[in-house]
C-alpha positions as CSV (number, residue, x, y, z in Angstrom):
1,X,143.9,44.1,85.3
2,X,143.0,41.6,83.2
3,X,141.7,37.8,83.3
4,X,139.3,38.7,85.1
5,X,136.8,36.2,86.5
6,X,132.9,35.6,87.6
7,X,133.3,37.9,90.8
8,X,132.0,40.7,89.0
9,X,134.8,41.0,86.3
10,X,137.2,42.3,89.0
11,X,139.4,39.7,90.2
12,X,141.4,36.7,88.2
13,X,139.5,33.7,88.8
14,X,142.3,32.1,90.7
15,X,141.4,33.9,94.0
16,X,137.7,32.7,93.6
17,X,138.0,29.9,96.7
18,X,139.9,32.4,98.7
19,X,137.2,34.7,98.6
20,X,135.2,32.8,99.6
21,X,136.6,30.9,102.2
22,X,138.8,33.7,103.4
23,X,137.6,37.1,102.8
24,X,139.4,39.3,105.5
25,X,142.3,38.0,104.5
26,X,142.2,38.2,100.5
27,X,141.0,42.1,101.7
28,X,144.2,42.9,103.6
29,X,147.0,41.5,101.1
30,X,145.0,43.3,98.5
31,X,145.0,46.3,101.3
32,X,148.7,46.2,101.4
33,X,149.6,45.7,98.2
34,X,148.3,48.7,97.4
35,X,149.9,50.8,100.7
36,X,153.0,49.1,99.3
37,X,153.4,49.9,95.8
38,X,157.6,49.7,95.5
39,X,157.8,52.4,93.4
40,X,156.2,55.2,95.8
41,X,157.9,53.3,99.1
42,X,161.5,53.9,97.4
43,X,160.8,57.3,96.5
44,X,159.4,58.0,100.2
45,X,162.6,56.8,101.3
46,X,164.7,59.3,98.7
47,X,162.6,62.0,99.9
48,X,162.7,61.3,103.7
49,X,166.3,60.0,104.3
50,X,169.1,62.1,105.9
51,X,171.8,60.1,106.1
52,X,170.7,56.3,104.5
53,X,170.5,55.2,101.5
54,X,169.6,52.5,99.2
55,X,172.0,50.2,96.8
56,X,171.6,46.5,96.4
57,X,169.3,46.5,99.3
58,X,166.0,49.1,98.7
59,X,163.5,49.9,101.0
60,X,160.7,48.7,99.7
61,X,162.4,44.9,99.8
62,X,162.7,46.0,103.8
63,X,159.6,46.9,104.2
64,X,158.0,43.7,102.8
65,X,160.9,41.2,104.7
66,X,159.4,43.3,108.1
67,X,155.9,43.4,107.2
68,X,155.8,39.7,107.4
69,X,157.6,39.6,110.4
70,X,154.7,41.9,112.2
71,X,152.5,40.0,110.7
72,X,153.3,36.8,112.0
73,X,153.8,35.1,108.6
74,X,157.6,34.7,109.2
75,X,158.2,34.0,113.1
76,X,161.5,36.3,113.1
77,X,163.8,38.2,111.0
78,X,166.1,35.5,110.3
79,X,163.1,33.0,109.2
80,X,161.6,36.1,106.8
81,X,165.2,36.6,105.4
82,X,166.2,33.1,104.5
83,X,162.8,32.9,102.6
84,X,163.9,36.0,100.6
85,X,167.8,35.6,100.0
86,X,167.5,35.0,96.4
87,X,166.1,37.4,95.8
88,X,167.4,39.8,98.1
89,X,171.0,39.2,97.4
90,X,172.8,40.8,100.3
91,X,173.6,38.9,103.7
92,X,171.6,38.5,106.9
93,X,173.5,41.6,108.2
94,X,173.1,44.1,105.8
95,X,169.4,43.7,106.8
96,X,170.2,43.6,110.4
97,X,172.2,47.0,110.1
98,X,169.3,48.2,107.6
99,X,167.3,47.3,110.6
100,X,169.6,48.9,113.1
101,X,170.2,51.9,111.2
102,X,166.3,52.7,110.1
103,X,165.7,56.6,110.3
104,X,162.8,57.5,112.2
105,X,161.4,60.7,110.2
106,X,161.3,57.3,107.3
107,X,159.5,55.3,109.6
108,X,156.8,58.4,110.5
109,X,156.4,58.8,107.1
110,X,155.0,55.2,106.8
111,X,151.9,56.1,108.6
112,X,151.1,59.8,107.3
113,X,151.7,57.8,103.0
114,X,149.3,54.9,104.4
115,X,146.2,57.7,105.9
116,X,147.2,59.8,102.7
117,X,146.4,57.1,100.5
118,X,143.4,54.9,102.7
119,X,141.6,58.1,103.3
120,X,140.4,58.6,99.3
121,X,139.5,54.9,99.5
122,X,137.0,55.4,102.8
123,X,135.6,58.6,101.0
124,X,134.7,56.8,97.9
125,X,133.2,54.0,100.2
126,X,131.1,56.7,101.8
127,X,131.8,55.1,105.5
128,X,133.6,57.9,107.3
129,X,131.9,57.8,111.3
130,X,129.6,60.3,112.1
131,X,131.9,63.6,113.3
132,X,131.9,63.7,117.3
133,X,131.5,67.5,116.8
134,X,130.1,68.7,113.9
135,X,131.8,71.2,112.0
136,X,135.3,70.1,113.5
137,X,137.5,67.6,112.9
138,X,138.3,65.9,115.8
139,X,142.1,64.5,116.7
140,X,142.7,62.4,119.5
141,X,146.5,62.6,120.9
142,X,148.0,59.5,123.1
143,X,151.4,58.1,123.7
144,X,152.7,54.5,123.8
145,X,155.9,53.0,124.6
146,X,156.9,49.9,123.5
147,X,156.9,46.7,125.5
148,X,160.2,45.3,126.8
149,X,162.1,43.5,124.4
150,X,164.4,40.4,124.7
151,X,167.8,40.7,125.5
152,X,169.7,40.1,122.8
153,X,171.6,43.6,123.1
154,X,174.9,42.1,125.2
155,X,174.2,45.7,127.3
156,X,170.6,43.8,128.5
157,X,172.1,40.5,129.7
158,X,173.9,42.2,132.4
159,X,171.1,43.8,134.0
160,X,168.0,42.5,135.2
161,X,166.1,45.5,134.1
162,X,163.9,45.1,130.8
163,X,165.0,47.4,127.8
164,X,162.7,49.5,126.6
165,X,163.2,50.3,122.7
166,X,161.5,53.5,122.9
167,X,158.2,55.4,122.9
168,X,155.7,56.9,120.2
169,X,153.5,59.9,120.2
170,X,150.7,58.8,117.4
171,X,147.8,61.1,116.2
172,X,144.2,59.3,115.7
173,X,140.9,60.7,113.7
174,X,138.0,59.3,114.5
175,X,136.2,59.7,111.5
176,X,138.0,57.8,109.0
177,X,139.4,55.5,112.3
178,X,143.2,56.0,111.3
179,X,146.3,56.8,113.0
180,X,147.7,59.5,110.4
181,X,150.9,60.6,112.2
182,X,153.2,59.3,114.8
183,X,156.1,60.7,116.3
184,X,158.8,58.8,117.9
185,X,161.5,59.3,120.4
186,X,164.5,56.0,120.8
187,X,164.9,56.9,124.7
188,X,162.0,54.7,126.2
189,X,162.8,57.0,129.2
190,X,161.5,59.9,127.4
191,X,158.4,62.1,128.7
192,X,155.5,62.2,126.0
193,X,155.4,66.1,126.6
194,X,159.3,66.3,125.1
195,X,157.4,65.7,121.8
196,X,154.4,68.1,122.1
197,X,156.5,70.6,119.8
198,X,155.8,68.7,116.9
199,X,152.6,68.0,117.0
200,X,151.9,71.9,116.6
201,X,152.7,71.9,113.0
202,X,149.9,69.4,112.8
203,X,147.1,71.3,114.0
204,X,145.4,73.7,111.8
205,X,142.2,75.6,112.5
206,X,139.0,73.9,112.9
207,X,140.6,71.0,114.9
208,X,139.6,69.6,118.2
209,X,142.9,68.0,120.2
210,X,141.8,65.3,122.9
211,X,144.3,63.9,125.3
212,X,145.3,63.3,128.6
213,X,146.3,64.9,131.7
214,X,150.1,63.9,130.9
215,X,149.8,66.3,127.6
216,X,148.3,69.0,129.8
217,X,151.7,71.5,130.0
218,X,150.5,75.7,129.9
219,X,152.9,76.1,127.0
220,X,150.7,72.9,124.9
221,X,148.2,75.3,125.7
222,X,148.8,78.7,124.1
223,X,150.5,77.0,121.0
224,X,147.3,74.8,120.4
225,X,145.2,78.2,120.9
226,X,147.9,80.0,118.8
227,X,147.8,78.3,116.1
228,X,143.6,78.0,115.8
229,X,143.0,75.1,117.0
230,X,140.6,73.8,120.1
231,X,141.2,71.3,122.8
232,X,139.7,69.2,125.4
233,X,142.5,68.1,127.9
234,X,142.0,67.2,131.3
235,X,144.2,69.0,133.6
236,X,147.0,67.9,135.6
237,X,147.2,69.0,139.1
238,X,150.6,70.1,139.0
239,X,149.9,72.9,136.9
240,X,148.3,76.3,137.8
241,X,145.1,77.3,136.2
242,X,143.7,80.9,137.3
243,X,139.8,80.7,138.3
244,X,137.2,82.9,137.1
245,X,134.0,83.7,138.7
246,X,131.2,81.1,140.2
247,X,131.3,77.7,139.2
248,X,128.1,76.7,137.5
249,X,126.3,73.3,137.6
250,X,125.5,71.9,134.3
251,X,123.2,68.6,134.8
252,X,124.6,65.3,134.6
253,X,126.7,63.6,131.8
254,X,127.2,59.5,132.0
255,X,129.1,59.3,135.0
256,X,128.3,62.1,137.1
257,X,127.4,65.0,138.3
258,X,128.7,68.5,135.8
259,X,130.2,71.8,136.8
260,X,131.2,74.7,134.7
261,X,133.7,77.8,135.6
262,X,135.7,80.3,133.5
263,X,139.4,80.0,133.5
264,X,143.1,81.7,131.7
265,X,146.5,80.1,131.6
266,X,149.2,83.0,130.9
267,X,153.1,82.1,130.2
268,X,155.7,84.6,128.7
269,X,153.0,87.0,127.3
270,X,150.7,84.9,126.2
271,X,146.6,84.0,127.4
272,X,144.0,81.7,126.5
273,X,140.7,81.9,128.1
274,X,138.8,78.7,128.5
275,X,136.5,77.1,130.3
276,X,136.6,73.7,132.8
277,X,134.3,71.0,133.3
278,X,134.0,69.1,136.5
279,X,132.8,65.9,136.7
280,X,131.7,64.5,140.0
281,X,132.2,60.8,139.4
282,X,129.8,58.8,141.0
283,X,132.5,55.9,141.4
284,X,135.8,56.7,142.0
285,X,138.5,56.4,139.4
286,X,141.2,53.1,139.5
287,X,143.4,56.1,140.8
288,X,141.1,57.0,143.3
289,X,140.0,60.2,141.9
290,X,136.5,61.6,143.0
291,X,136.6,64.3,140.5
292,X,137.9,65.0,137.4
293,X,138.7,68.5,135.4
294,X,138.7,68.9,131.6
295,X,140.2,72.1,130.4
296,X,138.1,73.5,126.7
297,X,138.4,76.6,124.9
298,X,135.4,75.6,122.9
299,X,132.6,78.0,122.6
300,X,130.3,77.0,125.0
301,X,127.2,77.4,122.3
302,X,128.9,74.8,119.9
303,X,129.8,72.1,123.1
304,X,127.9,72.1,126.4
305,X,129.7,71.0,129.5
306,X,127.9,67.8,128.7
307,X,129.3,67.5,125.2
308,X,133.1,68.4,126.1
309,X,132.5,65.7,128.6
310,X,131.3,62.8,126.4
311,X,134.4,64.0,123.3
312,X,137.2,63.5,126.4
313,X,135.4,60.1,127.0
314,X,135.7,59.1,123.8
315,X,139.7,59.4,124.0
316,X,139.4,55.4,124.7
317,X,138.9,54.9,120.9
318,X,142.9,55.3,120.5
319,X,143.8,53.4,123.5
320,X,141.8,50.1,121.9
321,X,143.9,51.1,118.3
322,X,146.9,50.6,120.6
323,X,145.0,47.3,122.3
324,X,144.7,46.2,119.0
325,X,148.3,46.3,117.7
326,X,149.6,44.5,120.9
327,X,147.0,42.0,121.8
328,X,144.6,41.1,118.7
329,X,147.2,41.5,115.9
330,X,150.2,40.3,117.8
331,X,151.8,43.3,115.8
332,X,154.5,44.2,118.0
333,X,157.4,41.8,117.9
334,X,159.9,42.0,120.9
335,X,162.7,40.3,119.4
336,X,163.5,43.8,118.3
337,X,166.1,45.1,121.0
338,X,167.8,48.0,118.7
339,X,165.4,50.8,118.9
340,X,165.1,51.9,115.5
341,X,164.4,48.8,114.5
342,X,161.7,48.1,117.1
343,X,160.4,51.4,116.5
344,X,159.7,50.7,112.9
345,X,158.3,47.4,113.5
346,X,155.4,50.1,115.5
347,X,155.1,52.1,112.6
348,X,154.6,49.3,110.0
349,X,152.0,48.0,113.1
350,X,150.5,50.6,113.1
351,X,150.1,50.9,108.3
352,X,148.4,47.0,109.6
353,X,146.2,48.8,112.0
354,X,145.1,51.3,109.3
355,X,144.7,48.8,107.1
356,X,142.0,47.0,109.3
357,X,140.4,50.1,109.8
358,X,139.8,50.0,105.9
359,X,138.5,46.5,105.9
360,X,135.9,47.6,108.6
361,X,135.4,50.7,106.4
362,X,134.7,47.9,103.8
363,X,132.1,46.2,105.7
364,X,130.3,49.1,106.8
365,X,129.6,50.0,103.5
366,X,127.9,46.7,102.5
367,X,126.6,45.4,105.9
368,X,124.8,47.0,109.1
369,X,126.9,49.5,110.4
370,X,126.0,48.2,114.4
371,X,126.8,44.3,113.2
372,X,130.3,45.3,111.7
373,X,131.0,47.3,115.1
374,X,129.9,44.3,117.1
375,X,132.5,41.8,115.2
376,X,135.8,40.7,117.4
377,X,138.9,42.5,116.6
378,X,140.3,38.7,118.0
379,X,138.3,36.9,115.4
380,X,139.1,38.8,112.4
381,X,142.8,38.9,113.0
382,X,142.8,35.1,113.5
383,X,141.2,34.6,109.8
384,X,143.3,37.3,108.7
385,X,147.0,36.0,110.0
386,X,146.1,32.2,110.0
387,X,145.0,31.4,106.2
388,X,148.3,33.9,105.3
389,X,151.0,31.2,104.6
390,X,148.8,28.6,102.5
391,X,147.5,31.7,100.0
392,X,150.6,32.8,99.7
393,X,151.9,29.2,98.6
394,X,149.0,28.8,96.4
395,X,149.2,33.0,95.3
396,X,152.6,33.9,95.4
397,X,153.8,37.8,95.5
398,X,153.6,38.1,91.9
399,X,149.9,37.3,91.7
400,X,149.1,40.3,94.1
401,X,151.4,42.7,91.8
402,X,148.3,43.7,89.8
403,X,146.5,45.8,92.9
404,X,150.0,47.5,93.4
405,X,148.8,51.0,91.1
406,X,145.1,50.6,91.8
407,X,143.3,54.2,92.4
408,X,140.8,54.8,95.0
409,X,137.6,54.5,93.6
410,X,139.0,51.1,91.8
411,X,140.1,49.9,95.5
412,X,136.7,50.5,97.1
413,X,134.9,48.8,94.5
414,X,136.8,45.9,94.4
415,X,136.6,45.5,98.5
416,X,132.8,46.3,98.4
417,X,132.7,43.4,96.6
418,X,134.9,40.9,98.2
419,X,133.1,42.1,101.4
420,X,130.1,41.1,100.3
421,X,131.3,37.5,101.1
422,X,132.0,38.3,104.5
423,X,129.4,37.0,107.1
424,X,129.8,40.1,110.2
425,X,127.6,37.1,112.8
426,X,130.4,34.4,112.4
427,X,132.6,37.1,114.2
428,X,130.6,38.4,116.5
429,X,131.3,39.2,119.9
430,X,131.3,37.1,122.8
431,X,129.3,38.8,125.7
432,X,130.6,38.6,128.9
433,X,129.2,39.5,132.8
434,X,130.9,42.1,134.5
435,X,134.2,42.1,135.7
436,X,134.5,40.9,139.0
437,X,137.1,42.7,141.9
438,X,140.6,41.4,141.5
439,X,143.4,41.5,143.9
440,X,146.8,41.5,142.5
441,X,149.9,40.9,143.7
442,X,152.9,43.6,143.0
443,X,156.4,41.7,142.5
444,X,159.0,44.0,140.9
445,X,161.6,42.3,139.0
446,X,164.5,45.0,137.9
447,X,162.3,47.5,136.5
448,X,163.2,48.9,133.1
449,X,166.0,51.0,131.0
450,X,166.5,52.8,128.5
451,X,168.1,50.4,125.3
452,X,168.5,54.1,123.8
453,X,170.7,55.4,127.0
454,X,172.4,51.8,126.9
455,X,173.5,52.2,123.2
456,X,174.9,55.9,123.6
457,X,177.2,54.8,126.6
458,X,178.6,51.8,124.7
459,X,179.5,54.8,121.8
């Protein structure tokens, strides 16, 4: 980089009255830029590709055509592509069937490059989250499927059920507060548990795995165990669980009253000895439940009943990630009816999502940790999204070439610095009372389908 100017030699002097009147947002280009170095993104496609393939049209030009799509900059495809058809040089439809055709294993790969590559950057800020359990590294394991699209698949016009454009399986740790995997499935019929298989090749020893009743299958189970890695799953009352001995109580955790007892699963040959922790709610669950069991094979020396209990409550932490992408970042466009399209919309939501969870990274490391986790996911993203189309008249793409190559340790200390400018009150939280009893009122209107199931019948 050169020209640099008065903000401590880093940064040409043109973005000076960005910076300071628009922070976040001079953070996340600079953010994505650097996630989105063309070079690396068409070689991640050459590597990842089965059957696609890049000629006048590359990825990488994809990528950025979508990106401002999910980020609201462009209000649909057709808007981002007319913008871009100089340059681009191919018709509206060869982006549509780019769109239409977009491998998934290339659109999982989006989010494992963008943890790869923010997770050196969050080290060198020194603002990794304390470890929930200390000498493991915790993953937290939820799925997601994506909100009903618009019918602009002829198939949808002639039902009245919505068309779901699939479901994703996506992997979150804690620590560094990224999503570093997802897995994704077209049918938006599909169970969560048909993907469990691949998230065993994830899991290595040392990890904690935190999810749901829904992922709790015997056979999850003994490959987790198998393959040296711990869990804390709540179980599902469909499936068996042999007892053993008394159960114990434990003292209370948050929200009630703690039991322990010894327990096995067995399937084809195989055992794994755990333990599970009651909880005796003190208020029943939305669902009704009075009790709820969590199923650990944890040492009981390194996490108490008490301890398992508080990691499975943190499992929230993902469900907000996913809050995030569909309320606070508007990232999830549902003019997106073909499913691989849709579905890598998610992903490069998702990259976004990471790359807020960078900017906070940012933050902590120059202002008080509790002020930067009080700020409003709704605030930021409005001075992030809103102040994108004027900087980008004023700084077109080729000004933000320069952070395209920049390493780690130069990444961090150029957003330490810009975050300096940030002010963490101007976005704090508005506090609310608590949430009074609502009554709502059930109306079904045609229920959903699969787009996925739609498609294979019309081939």
């Amino acid at each position: 980089m050169d020209n640099y100017s008065e903000v401590e030699g880093m940064m040409p002097a043109v973005f000076n009255t960005f910076i300071e009147r628009a922070p976040l947002c001079v953070m996340a280009r600079i953010t994505l830029e650097s996630l989105f170095d063309e070079g690396r993104l068409n070689q991640l496609f050459e590597s990842t590709a089965q059957r696609q393939y890049h000629r006048e049209l590359l990825f990488s030009q994809v990528v950025e055509l979508m990106m401002s799509v999910v980020l609201r900059a462009d209000k649909s495809v057709l808007a981002a592509y007319r913008k871009r058809a100089d340059s681009l040089r191919v018709s509206d439809e060869a982006v549509y069937q780019k769109l239409k055709c977009q491998e998934l294993g290339v659109s999982e790969a989006l989010v494992r490059d963008s943890a790869e590559r923010l997770t050196p950057v969050i080290d060198q800020l020194k603002a990794r989250h304390q470890p929930l359990l200390k000498g493991y590294r915790v993953r937290i394991l939820d799925g997601n499927h994506l909100a009903a699209s618009e019918r602009r698949i002829g198939e949808l016009r002639r039902t009245w059920a919505r068309g779901l454009p699939g479901r994703a399986l996506a992997v979150y740790e804690p620590e560094v507060d990224l999503v570093t995997h997802v897995l994704l499935t077209p049918d938006g019929h599909a169970s969560e548990r048909s993907l469990l298989d691949r998230v065993i090749p994830l899991v290595r020893a040392g990890d904690v795995w935190i999810a749901d009743r829904n992922f709790h299958t015997q056979k999850f189970l003994l490959d987790l165990a198998g393959a040296q890695g711990s869990f804390v799953i709540r179980q599902h009352g469909t499936v068996p669980c042999q007892l053993l001995g008394e159960r114990h109580a434990r003292g209370r955790c948050e929200t009630g009253q703690l039991y322990e007892q010894q327990a096995r699963t067995r399937q084809d040959g195989r055992t794994v000895k755990m333990r599970r922790i009651t909880i005796m709610l003190d208020e029943p669950t939305r669902d009704g439940d009075t009790e709820i069991h969590i199923l650990t094979n944890l040492p009981s020396k390194e996490a108490t009943a008490r301890k398992v209990a508080e990691l499975y409550q943190k499992r929230w932490r993902i469900e907000n990630r996913f809050y995030e992408v569909t309320q606070t970042l508007e990232c999830e466009p549902n003019t997106l009816g073909y499913p691989k399209a849709a579905l890598f919309a998610f992903c490069l939501a998702m990259v976004a999502s990471n790359a807020v969870a960078l900017l906070k990274a940012s933050l902590r490391s120059v202002h008080d940790a509790e002020a930067v986790a009080d700020m409003s996911h709704h605030y930021m993203a409005t001075d992030i999204v809103e102040p994108i189309a004027g900087m980008l008249i004023v700084l077109p793409a080729e000004e933000w070439k320069i952070f395209r190559s920049t390493q780690p340790a130069e990444l961090a200390k150029l957003l330490r610095t810009i975050a300096s400018h940030v002010k963490p009150t101007y976005y704090r939280k508005a506090k609310r009372g608590p949430k009074k009893p609502v009554t709502r009122l059930f109306v079904r209107n045609g229920g959903h389908v699969s787009t996925h199931k739609l498609l294979l019948a019309r081939n």
